[in-house]
C-alpha positions as CSV (number, residue, x, y, z in Angstrom):
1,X,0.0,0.0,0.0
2,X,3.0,2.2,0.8
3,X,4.4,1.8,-2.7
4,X,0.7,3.2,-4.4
5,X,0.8,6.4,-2.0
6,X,4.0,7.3,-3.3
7,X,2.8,8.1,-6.6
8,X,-0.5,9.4,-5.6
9,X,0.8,11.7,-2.5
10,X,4.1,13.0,-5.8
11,X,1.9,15.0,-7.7
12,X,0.5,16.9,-4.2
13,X,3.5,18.8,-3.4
14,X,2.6,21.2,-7.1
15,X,-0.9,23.5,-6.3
16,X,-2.9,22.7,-9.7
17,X,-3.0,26.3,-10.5
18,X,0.6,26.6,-11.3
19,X,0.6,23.5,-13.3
20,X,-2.1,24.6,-15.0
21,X,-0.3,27.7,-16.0
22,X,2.7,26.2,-16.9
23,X,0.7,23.6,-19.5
24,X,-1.0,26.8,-20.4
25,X,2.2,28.3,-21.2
26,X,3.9,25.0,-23.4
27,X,0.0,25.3,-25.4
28,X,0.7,29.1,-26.1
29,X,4.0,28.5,-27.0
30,X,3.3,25.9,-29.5
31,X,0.8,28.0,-31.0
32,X,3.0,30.9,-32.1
33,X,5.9,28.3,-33.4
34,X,3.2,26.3,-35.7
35,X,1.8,30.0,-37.1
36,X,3.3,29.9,-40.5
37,X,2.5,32.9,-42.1
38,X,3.9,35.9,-40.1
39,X,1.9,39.1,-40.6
40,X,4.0,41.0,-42.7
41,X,4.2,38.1,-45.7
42,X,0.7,39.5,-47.8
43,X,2.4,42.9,-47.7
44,X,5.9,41.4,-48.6
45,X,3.7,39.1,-51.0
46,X,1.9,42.5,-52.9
47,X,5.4,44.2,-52.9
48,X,7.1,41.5,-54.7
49,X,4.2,41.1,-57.3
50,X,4.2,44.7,-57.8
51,X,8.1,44.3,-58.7
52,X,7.4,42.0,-61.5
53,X,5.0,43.4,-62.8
54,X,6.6,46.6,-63.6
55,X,9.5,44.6,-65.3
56,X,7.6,41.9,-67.2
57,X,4.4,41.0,-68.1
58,X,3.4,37.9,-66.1
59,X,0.5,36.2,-65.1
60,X,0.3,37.1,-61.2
61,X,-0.9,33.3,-61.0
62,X,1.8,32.1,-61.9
63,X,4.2,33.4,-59.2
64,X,4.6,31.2,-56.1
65,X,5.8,32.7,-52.7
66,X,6.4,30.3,-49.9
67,X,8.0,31.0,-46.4
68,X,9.4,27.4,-44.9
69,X,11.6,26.9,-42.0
70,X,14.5,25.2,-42.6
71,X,17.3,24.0,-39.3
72,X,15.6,26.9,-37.3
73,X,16.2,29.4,-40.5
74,X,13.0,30.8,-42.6
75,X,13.5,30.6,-46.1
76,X,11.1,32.8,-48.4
77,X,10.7,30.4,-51.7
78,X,9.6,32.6,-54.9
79,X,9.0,30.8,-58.3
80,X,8.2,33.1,-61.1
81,X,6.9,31.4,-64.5
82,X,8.3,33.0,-67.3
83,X,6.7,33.6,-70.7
84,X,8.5,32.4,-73.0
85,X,9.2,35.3,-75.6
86,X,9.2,38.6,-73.9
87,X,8.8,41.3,-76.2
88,X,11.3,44.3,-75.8
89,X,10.3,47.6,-74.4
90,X,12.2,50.4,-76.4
């Protein structure tokens, strides 16, 4: 009987508040490291598709833009589908 109160009386010496907290605080905090998309990427996004446009004539469908995180680094990913004859501006 001893060796069953030792594992109910371990928990006891913790209030439940403060555990409750702390698993409150690992939730949170896995949270904001799953967000993928921080809030300056649709700004970043409309800048960058503005940028092409101006220099070529692209479908806006066509261009990809993908943050990833890679060994603790976030990479930004663009693809941009040429045409492929791009007539010359003079």
């Amino acid at each position: 009987m001893r060796f069953m109160n030792y594992f109910r009386m371990k928990g006891k010496d913790e209030p439940s508040a403060k555990s409750a907290k702390d698993r409150l605080h690992i939730i949170i905090a896995q949270q904001r490291a799953q967000s993928s998309s921080p809030d300056f990427l649709p700004l970043l996004r409309q800048d960058i598709l503005a940028a092409i446009a101006k220099h070529t004539h692209v479908d806006l469908d066509d261009v990809q833009i993908d943050l990833c995180c890679k060994d603790n680094n976030s990479v930004l990913e663009l693809n941009v589908l040429l045409p492929e004859s791009v007539p010359a501006e003079g």
